[in-house]
C-alpha atoms as one frame of an Amber mdcrd trajectory, in Angstrom:
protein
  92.729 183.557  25.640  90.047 182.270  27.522  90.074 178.719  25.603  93.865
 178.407  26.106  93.463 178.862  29.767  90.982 176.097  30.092  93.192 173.732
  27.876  95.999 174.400  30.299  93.905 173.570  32.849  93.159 170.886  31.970
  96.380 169.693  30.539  97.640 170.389  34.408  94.867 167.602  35.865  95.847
 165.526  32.855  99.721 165.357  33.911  98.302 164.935  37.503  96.361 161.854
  37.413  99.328 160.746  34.973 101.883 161.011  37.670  99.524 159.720  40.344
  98.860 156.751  38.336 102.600 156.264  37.549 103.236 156.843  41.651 100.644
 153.543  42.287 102.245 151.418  39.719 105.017 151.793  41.229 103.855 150.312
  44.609 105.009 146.920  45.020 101.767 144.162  45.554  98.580 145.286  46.677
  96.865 145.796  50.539  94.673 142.507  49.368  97.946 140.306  48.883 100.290
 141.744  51.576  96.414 140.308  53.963  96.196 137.100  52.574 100.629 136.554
  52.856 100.754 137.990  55.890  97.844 135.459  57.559  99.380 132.341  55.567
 102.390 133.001  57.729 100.954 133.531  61.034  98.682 130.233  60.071 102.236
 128.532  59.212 104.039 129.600  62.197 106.589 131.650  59.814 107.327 134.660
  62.736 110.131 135.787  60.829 108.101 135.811  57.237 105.346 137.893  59.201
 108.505 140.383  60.594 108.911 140.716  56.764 105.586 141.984  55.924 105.617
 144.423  58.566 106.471 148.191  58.302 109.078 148.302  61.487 108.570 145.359
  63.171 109.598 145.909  67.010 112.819 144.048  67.536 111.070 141.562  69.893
 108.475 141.031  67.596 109.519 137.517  67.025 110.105 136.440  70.291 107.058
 137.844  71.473 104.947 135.537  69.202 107.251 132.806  70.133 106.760 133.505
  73.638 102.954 134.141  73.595 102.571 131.038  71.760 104.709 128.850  74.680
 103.737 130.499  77.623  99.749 129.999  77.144 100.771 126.256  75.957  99.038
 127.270  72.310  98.660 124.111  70.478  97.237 125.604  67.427  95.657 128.524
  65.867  92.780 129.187  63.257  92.505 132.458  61.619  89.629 133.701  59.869
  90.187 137.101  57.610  86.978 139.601  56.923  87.087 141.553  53.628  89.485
 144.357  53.365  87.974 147.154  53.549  89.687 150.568  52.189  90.552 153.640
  54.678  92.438 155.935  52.591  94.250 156.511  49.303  96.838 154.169  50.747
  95.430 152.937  54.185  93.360 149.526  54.608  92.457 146.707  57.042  91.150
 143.203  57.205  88.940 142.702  60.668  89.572 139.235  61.419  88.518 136.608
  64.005  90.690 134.176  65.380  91.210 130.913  67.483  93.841 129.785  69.751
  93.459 126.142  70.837  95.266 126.078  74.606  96.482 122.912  76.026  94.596
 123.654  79.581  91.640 125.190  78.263  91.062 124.188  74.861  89.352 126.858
  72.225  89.947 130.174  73.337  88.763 132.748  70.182  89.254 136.386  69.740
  89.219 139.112  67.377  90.930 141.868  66.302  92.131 143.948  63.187  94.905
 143.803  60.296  95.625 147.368  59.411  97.797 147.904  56.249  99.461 151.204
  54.738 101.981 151.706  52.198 105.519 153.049  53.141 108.353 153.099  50.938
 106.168 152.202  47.845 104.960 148.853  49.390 101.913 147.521  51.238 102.762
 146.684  54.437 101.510 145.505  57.665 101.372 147.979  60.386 101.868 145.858
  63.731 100.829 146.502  66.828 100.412 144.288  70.295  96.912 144.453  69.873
  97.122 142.201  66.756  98.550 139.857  68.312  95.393 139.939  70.938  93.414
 143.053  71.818  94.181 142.400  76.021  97.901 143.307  74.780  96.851 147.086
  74.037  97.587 149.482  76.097 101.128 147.188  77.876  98.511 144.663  78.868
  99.699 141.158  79.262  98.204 137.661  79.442  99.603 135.029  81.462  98.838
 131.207  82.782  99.119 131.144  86.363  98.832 127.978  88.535  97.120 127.423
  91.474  96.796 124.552  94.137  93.709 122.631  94.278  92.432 121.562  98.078
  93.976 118.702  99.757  93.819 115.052  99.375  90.242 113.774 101.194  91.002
 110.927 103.016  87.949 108.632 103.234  86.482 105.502 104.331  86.857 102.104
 102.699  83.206 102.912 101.357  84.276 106.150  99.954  82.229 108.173 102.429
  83.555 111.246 104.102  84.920 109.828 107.958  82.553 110.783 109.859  83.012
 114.578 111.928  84.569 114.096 115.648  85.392 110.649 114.943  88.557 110.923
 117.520  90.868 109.585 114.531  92.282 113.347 113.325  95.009 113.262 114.215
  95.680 110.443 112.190  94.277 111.555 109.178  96.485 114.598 109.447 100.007
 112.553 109.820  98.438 110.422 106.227  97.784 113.065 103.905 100.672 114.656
 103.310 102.029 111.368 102.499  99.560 110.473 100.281  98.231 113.488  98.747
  98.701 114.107  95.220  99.501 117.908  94.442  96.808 118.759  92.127  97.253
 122.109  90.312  94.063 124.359  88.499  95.385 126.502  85.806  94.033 130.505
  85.280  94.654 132.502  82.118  95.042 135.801  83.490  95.126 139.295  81.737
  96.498 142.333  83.499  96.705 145.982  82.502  98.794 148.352  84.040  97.550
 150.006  87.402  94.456 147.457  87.090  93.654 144.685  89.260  94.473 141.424
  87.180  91.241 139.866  85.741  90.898 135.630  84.769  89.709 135.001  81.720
  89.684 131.486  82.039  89.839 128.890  84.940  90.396 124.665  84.820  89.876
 123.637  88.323  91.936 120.400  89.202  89.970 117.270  90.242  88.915 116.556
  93.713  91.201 113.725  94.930  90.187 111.097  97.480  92.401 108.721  99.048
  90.253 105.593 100.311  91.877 104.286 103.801  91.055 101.275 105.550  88.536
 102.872 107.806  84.991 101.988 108.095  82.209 104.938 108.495  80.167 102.396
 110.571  82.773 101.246 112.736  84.642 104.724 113.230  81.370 106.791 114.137
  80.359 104.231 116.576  83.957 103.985 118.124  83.711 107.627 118.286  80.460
 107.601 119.703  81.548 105.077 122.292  83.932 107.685 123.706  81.906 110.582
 123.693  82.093 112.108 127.342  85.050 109.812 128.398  88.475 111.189 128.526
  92.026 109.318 127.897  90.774 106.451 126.385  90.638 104.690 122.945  89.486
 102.219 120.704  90.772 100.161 118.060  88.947  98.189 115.903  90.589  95.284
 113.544  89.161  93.212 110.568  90.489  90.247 111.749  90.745  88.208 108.037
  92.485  91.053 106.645  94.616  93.042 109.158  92.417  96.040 107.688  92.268
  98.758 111.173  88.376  99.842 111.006  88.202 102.149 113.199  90.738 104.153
 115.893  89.058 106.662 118.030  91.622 108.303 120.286  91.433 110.319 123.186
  94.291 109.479 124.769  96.004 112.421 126.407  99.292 113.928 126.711 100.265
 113.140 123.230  99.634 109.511 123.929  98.727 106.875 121.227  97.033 104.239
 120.608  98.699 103.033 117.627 102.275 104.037 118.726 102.562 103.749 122.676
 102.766 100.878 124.825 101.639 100.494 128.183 100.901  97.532 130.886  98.319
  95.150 129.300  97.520  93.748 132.617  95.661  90.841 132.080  94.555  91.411
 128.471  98.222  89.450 128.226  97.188  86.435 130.278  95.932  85.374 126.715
  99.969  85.282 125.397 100.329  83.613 128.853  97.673  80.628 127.726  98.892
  80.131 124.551 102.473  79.297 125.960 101.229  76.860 128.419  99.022  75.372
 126.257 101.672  74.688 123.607 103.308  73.595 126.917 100.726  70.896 126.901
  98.190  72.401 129.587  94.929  71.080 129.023  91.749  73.779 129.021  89.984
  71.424 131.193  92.659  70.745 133.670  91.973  71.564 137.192  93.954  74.004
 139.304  93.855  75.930 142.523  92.617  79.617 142.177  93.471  81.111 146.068
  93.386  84.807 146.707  96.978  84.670 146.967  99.678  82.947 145.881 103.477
  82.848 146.966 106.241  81.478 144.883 108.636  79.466 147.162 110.880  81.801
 148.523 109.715  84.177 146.333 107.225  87.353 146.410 103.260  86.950 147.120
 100.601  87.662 143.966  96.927  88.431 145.013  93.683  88.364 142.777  91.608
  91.204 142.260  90.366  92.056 145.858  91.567  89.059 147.096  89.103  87.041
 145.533  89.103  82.652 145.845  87.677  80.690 143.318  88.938  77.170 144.740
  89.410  74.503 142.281  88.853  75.580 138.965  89.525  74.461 135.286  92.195
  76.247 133.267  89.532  78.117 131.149  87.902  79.110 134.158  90.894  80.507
 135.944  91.335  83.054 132.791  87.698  83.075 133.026  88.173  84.221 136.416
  91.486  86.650 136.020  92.628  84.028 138.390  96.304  86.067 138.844  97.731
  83.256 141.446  96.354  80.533 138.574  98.593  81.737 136.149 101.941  82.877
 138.302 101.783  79.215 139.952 101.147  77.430 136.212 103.526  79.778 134.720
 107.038  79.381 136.974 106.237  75.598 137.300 105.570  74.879 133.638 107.427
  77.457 131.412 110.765  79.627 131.540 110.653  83.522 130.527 112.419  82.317
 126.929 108.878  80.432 126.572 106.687  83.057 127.128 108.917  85.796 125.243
 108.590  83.118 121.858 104.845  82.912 122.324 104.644  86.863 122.780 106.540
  86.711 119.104 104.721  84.666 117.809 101.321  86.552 118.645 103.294  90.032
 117.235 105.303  91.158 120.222 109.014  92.732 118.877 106.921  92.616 115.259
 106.903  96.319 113.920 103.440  97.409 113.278 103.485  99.669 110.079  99.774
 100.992 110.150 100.616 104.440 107.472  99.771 106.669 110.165 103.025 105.801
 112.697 105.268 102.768 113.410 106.198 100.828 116.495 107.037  97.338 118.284
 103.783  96.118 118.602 104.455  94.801 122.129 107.315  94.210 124.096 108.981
  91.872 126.831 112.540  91.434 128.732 114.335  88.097 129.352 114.863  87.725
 132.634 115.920  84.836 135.068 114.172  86.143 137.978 110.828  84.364 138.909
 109.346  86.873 140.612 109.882  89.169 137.371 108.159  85.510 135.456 105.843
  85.930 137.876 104.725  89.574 136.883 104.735  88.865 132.773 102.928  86.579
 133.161  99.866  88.781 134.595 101.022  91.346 131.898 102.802  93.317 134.352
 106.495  93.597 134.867 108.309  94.183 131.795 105.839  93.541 129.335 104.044
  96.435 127.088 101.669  96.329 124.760 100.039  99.165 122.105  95.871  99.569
 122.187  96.301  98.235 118.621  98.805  95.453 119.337  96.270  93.575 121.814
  93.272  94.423 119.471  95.773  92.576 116.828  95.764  89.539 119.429  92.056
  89.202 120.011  91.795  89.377 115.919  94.552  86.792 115.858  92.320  84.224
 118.415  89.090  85.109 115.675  90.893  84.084 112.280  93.511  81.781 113.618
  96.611  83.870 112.064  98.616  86.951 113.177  98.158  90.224 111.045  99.625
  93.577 110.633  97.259  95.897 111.285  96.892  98.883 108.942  95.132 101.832
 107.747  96.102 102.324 104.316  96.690  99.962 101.304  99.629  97.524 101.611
 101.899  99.124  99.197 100.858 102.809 100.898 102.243 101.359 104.093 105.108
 100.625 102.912 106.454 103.330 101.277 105.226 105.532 104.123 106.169 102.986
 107.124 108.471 100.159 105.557 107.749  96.856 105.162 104.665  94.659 106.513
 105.540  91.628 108.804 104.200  88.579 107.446 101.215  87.275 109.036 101.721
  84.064 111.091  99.309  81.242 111.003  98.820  80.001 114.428  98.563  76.301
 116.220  94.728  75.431 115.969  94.541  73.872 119.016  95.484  76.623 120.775
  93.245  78.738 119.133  90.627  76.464 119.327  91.230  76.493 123.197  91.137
  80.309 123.568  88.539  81.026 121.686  86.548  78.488 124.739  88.447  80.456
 127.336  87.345  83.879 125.703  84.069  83.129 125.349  83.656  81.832 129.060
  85.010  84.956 130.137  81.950  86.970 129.074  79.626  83.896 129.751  80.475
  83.805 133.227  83.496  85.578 134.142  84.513  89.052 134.681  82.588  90.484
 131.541  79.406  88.211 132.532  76.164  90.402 132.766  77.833  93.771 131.398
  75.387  93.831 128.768  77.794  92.718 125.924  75.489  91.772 122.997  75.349
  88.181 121.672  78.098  86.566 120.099  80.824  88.245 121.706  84.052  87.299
 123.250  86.440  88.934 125.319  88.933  89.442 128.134  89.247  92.075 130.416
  92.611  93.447 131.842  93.522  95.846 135.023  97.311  97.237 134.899  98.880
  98.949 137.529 100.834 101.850 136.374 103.997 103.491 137.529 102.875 107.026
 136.796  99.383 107.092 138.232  95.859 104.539 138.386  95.252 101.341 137.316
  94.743 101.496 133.290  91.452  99.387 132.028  91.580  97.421 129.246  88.897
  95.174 127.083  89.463  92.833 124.526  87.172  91.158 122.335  85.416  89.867
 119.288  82.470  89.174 117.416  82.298  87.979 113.852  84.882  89.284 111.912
  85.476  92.766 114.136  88.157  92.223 116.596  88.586  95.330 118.586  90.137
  96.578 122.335  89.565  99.280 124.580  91.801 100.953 126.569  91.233 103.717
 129.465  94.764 105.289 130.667  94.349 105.618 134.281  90.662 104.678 134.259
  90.521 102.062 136.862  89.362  98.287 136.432  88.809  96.780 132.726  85.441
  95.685 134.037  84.632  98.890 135.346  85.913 101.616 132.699  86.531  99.899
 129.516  83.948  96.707 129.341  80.791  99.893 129.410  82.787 101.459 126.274
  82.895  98.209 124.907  79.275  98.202 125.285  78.463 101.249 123.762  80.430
 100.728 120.871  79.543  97.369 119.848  75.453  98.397 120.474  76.387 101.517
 118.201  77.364  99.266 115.032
């Protein structure tokens, strides 16, 4: 009895490893090839073969490959299996490593697991997020997020920061939205529910400059030539290239230097001498210089304080400022229509497209009244002129031709301000005359002994204003640096501009 029970028994564990061994031969591949098919695939980019090899694939598991793949801009992907390693009777997985290359960030690896079971007599792959990626566990997400880099850095010509409380802000601000370029960092971001988002990765965008026409040398000591003085400017010009080097402004009331015009006073009596020199004036010739001066039947002009220089040559009389020289010269010699050409041709009605604002660089009314003559022709009446429009007429006396003045490269200034005028080459006698009459001006007349370094020349200007005091002006050169100075309401050009003048021109 005994021995039959023991044969049963073990004719029972005989039948059981027979069916057990019939149950596996029954189940379709092995954990080992469902691995290897399943990474081929995801290598391949064959979603809907890897859908196949997976026990209940989610219905968005395709498009949330798909989606992964274009939302963090994967360009490729490398997949490296471990050996399979066995969990159960019919349980396995294949640790893996793994690496996505991403457009914005280039190799980004990772690693996770391949877990495998049999269901419905096949190996099959079962999926979840954190395959994928192990940030995806758990409803975790990962993301590229863009962000915007700082703002275009204006900077000088030499590629130098512009130097701090240089007076020229405000146009720096009106440039750089025209010429900044939006640059954009990218983030790869991973978030979990009720956490605080965490970046995995960063690109930074480039810092951008934007070189303007500015010159650190210039512009700090333009700046420094203001410090302490209020409602004034200056404007500096490269006179061979049109290129504006500096523009401190501290003009107030939302005035400025590059856009408004004001009375040029007799910063304009250099317009005045080119049009009666082309009217065939000679520099030398002599002429009277009173304290005051009537036109027949007509209103009374007076010099500064009255004062009489007697007979004097034509330089001299600008030399001078003599006001009565040029009202009596002017009505006997030219008409308005004369003087309004000249003003043209030395930039007046010309628009003056710097990148950081736009207007008539000077401006003057026909008119067949003499006394109104009378008045242009001292820079009063009807004429205006910009800060930057007279430093554009001492630069034209330097080089011998008319320029635009800007800030910014030529084709910058024209998308943001239209087009450039055309520069205008000038007569070379009568440049070669006012450059004389210029330089006697600060060799003996009213900017002698100011202190004016060597090599300069210059004209000053006092404007009476409707709305207040006399503005100053002082015009000049040296080299190639043209430049003026204005002071709104400051008094006499040799009094509140010519010291500025100074200053700046000892500061370079």
């Amino acid at each position: 009895m005994l021995l039959i029970a023991v044969l049963a028994v073990v004719g029972a564990g005989a039948f059981a490893i027979t069916v057990s061994n019939a149950v596996a031969s029954r189940v379709k591949g092995s954990a080992q090839q469902t691995a290897e098919a399943y990474f081929r695939d995801w290598r391949a980019g064959d979603v809907e073969g890897m859908s196949g090899l997976v026990y209940r694939p989610p219905a968005d598991f395709v498009t949330r490959h798909l989606s992964l793949t274009e939302e963090l801009h994967v360009e490729s992907i490398e997949l490296k299996p471990g050996a399979l390693r066995k969990t159960g009777e019919d349980t396995a997985e294949v640790p893996f490593t793994g690496t996505r290359r991403l457009r914005e960030f280039g190799a980004w690896p990772f690693s996770s697991t391949l877990r495998l079971a049999v269901r419905d007599r096949t190996w099959k792959v079962l999926w979840a997020p954190e395959t994928l990626h192990p940030l995806l566990k758990d409803g975790g997400t990962l993301d590229l997020a863009r962000f915007d880099g700082p703002s275009t850095e204006l900077v000088t010509a030499e590629g130098d920061k512009i130097p701090e409380n240089s007076y020229a802000d405000t146009y720096l601000r009106k440039i750089q939205p025209s010429v900044g370029k939006v640059h954009r960092g990218w983030a790869l971001v991973s978030s979990l529910p009720g956490r605080p988002a965490q970046q995995l990765l960063t690109v930074q965008p480039d810092a951008d400059t934007k070189k303007t026409t500015l010159s650190r040398a210039v512009q700090a000591a333009a700046a420094r030539a203001l410090d302490g003085v209020d409602d004034a400017a200056v404007v500096a010009v490269r006179p061979s290239t049109g290129e504006l080097l500096a523009v401190a402004d501290r003009l107030k009331d939302n005035y400025s230097a590059l856009v408004d015009a004001f009375p040029p006073g007799s910063t304009f009596k250099t317009v005045t001498a080119a049009a009666l020199l082309k009217s065939g004036l000679d520099p030398a010739a002599t002429m009277d210089c009173p304290g005051t001066y009537t036109i027949p039947f007509h209103r009374t002009f007076k010099n500064a304080g009255e004062a009489a220089h007697g007979q004097v040559s034509f330089t001299d009389a600008y030399a001078y400022s003599c006001n009565t020289s040029f009202v009596e010269q002017t009505v006997a010699r030219i008409g308005a229509q004369d003087l309004i050409d000249t003003a043209k041709e030395w930039g007046f009605d010309k628009g003056m497209p710097t990148g950081a604002g736009a207007a008539a660089c000077g401006t003057m009314q026909p008119t067949d009244d003499v006394d109104m003559l009378g008045q242009d022709a001292i820079g009063q009446g009807s004429v205006q002129a910009s800060p930057i429009c007279m430093a554009a007429i001492a630069a034209a006396v330097e080089d011998g031709t008319w320029r635009p003045v800007r800030m910014l490269p030529p084709k910058d200034v024209e998308r943001i301000d239209g087009p450039l005028p055309e520069p205008v080459t000038l007569d070379d006698g009568v440049v070669t005359a006012l450059r004389d009459m210029m330089a006697a001006v600060v060799d003996h007349g009213t900017a002698a002994g100011a202190g004016l370094p060597e090599g300069v020349s210059g004209k000053t200007g006092t404007a009476e204003a409707a709305d207040g005091g006399e503005h100053g002006w002082f015009i000049g050169y040296r080299g190639d640096l043209a430049f003026c100075v204005f002071v709104r309401h400051g008094g006499s050009g040799r009094a509140a501009a010519l010291p500025i003048a100074v200053r700046f021109l000892a500061g370079l």
